[in-house]
FILUMNU-967274 format. One record per residue (C-alpha): residue number from 0; chain; x, y, z; residue in three letters. Coordinates in steps of 0.25 Angstrom, whole numbers, plus 5000, padded with zeros to 4 digits. Layout:
% FILUMNU-967274
BAPA  num  cadena  east  north    up  residuo
BAPA  NUM       A     X      Y     Z      ALA
...
***
This chain:
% FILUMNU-967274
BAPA  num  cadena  east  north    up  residuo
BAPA    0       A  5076   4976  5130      UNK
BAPA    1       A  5072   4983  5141      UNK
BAPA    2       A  5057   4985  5142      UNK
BAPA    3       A  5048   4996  5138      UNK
BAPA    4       A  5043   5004  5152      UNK
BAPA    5       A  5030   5010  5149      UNK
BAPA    6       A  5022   5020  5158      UNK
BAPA    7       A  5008   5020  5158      UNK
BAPA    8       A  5001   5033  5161      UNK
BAPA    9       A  4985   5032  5164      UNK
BAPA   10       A  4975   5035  5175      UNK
BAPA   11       A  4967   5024  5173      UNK
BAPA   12       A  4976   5011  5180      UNK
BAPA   13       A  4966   5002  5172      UNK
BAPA   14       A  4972   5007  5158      UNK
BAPA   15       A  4986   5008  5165      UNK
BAPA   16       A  4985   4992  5170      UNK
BAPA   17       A  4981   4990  5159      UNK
BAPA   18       A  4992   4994  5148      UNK
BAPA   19       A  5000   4990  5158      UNK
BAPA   20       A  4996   4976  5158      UNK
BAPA   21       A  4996   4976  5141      UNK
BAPA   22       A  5011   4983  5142      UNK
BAPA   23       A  5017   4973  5152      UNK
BAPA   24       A  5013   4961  5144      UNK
BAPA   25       A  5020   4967  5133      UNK
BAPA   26       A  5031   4967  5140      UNK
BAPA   27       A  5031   4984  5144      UNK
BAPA   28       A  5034   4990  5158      UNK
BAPA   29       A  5025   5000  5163      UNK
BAPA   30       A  5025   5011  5172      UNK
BAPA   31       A  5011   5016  5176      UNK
BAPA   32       A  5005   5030  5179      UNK
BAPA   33       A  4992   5035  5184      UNK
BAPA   34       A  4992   5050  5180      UNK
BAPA   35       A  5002   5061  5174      UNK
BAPA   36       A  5011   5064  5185      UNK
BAPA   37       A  5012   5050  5188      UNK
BAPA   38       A  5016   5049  5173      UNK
BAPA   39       A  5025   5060  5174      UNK
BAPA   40       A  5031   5055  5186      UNK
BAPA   41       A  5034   5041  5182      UNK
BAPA   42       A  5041   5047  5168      UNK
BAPA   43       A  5050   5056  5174      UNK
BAPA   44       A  5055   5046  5182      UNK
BAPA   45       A  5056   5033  5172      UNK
BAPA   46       A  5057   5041  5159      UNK
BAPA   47       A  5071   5031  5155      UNK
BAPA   48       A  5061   5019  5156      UNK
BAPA   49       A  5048   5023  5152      UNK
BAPA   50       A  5045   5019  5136      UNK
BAPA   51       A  5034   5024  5132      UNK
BAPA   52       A  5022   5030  5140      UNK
BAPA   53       A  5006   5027  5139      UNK
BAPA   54       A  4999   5041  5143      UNK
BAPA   55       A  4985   5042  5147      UNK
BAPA   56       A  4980   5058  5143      UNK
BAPA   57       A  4969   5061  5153      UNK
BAPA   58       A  4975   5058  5167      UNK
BAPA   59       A  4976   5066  5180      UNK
BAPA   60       A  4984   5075  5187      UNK
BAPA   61       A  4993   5076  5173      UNK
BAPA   62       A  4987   5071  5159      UNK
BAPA   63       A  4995   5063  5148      UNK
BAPA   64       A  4995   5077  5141      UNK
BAPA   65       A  5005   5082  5152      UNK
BAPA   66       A  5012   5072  5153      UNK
BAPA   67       A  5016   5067  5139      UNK
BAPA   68       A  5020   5084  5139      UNK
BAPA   69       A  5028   5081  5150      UNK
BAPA   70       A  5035   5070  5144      UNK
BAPA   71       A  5038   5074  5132      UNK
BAPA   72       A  5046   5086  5137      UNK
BAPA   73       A  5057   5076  5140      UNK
BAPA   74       A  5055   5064  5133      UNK
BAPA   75       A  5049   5056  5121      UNK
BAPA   76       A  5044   5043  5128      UNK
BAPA   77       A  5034   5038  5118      UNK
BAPA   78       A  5018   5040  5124      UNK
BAPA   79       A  5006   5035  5120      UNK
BAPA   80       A  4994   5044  5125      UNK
BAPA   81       A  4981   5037  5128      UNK
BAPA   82       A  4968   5045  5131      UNK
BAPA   83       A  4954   5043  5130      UNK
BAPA   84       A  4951   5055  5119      UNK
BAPA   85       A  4953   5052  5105      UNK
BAPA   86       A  4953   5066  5101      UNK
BAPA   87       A  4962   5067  5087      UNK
BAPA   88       A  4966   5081  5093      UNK
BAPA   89       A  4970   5075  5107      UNK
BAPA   90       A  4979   5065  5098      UNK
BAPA   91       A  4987   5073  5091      UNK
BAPA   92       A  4988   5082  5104      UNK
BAPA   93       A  4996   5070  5108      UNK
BAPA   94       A  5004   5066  5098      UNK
BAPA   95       A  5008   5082  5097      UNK
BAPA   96       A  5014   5082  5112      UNK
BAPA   97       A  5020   5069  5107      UNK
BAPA   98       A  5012   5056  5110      UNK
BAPA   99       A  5016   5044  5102      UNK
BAPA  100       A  5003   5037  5102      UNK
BAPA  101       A  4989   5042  5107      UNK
BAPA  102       A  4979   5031  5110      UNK
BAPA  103       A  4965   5032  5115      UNK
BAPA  104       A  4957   5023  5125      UNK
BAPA  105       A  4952   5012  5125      UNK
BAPA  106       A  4963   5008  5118      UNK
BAPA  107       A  4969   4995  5115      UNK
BAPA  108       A  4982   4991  5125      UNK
BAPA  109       A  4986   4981  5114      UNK
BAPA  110       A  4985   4993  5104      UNK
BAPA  111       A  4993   5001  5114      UNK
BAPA  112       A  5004   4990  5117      UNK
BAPA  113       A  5006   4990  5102      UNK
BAPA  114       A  5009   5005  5101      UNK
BAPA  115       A  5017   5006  5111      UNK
BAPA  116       A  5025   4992  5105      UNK
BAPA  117       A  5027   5001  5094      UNK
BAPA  118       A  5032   5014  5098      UNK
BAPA  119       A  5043   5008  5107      UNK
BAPA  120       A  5048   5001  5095      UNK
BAPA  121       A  5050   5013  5088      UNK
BAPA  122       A  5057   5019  5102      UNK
BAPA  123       A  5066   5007  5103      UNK
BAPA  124       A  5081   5011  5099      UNK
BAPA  125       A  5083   5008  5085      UNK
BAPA  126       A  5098   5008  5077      UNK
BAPA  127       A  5104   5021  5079      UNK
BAPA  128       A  5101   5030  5067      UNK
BAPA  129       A  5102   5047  5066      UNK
BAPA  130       A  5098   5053  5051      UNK
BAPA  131       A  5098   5066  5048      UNK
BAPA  132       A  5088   5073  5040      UNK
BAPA  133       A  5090   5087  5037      UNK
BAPA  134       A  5095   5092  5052      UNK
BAPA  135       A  5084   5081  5058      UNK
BAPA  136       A  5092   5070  5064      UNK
BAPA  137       A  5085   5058  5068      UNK
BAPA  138       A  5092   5047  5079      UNK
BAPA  139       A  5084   5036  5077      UNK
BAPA  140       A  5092   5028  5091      UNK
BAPA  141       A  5090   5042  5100      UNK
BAPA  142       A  5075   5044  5093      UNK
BAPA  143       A  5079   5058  5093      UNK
BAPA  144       A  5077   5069  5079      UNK
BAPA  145       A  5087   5083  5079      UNK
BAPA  146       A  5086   5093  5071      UNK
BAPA  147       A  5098   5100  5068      UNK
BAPA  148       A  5104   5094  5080      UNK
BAPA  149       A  5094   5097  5091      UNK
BAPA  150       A  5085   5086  5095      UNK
BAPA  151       A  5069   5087  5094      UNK
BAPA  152       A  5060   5082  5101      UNK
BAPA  153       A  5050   5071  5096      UNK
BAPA  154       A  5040   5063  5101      UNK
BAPA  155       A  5040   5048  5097      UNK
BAPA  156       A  5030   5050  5086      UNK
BAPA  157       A  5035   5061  5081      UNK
BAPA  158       A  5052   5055  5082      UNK
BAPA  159       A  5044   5042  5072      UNK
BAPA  160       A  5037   5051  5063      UNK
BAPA  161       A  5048   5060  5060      UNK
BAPA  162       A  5057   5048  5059      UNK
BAPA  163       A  5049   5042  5048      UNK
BAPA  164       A  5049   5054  5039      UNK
BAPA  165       A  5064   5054  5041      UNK
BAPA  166       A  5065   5040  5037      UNK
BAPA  167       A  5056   5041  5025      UNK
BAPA  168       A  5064   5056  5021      UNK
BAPA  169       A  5056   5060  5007      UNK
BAPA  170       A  5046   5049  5008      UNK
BAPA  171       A  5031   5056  5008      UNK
BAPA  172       A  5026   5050  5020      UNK
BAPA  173       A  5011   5047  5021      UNK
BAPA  174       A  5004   5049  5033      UNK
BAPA  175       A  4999   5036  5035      UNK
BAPA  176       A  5012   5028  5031      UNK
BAPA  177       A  5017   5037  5044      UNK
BAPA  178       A  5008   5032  5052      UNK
BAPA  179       A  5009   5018  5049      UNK
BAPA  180       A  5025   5020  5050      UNK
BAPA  181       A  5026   5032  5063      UNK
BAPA  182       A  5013   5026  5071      UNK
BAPA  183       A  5017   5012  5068      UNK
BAPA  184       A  5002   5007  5069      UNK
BAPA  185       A  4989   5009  5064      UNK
BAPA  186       A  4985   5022  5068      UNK
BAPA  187       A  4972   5029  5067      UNK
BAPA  188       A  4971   5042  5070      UNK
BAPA  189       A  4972   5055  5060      UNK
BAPA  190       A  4984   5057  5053      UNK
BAPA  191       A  4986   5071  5056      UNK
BAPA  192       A  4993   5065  5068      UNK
BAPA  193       A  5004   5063  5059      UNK
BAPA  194       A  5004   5079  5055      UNK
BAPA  195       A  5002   5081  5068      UNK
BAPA  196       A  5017   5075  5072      UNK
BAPA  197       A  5023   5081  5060      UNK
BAPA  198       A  5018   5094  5063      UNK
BAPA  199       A  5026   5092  5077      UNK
BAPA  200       A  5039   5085  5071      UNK
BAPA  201       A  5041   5097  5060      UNK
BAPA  202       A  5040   5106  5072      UNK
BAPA  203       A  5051   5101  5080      UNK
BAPA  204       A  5060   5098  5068      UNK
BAPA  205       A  5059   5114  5066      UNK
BAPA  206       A  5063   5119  5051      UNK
BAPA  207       A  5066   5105  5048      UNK
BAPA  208       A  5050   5101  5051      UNK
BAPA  209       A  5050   5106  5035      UNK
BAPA  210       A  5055   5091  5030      UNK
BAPA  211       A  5042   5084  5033      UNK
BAPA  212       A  5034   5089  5022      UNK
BAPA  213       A  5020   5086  5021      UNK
BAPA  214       A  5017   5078  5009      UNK
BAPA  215       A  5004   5084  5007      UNK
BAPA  216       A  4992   5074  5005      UNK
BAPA  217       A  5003   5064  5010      UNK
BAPA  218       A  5009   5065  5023      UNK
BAPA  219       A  5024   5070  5026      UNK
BAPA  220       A  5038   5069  5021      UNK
BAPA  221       A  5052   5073  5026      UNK
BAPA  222       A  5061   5079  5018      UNK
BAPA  223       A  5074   5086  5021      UNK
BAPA  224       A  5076   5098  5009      UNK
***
């Protein structure tokens, strides 16, 4: 299997040298940027073979706001934001423009290493599989949701979480055994992350957003009636 090709995006050649040293003893390749332009440059013109993309939020000239924007409008590369601030409100600013992780400095590059190991495990193709649910239709080999035959667009956070609730259709779902099972790790921020994705999802699934039904002291369940 060919290997993952990662682009790291940061200003500071000292965190890019860095991650790059820790990703190519894992066996990644990388491809490095030292501001948004650069970023936005080097995507559009190895898109096919970029895997996931490491994005630094205060840069110059473009910031990794404008950027993951930019991206998003054409494709749903997994990104992980990194940033100095902690702020819960700059976090969950993140995840709603569609970040799939959001890690603050100093941070662990082993940490690192292992969250990206797990989001291109649940990337890799798996056995072809499209379920209906109600006018949603899931193609688990295409990674893609329709809803009465028009395709929406999700992120990749978004694509798990609503493809747990599918799975687990009429099963009240509390909201920490969703983030033991979407986030795939230990994950410490607030929970009101996870409303914060649902809120989006029931948006773009239109009138069908009414099947996740919040379980009230609980967390959520989908249901098709």
């Amino acid at each position: 299997m060919e290997e993952a090709t990662i682009l790291i995006v940061d200003d500071e050649s000292r965190i890019r040298k860095l991650l790059k040293d820790f990703l190519t003893k894992e066996g990644y390749k990388t491809i490095e940027a030292e501001d948004g332009e650069k970023a936005i440059k080097i995507f559009e013109e190895k898109e096919e073979k970029i895997s996931l993309i490491i994005l630094d939020v205060m840069m110059p000239k473009l910031d990794g706001w404008s950027v993951l924007r930019q991206i998003r409008q054409s494709s749903k590369v997994p990104v992980i934001m990194l940033t100095a601030r902690g702020e819960e409100q700059d976090e969950l600013f993140g995840f709603e423009l569609g970040v799939d992780e959001y890690i603050t400095k100093p941070f662990s590059p082993k940490i690192l290493v292992a969250r990206i190991k797990a989001i291109l495990s649940r990337t890799k193709t798996k056995q072809n599989e499209v379920k209906g649910y109600g006018g949603i239709t899931i193609d688990t080999e295409g990674r893609t949701v329709s809803v009465d035959g028009k395709n929406i667009e999700l992120s990749l956070r978004e694509y798990e979480l609503l493809k747990y609730l599918l799975d687990n259709e009429n099963v009240a779902l509390s909201r920490d055994k969703i983030l033991n099972n979407v986030w795939n790790y230990d994950y410490y921020g607030d929970s009101r992350t996870i409303d914060s994705h649902i809120k989006k999802i029931r948006h773009k699934l239109g009138k069908k957003g009414k099947y996740i039904k919040t379980m009230r002291g609980v967390g959520y369940k989908f249901e098709v009636k």
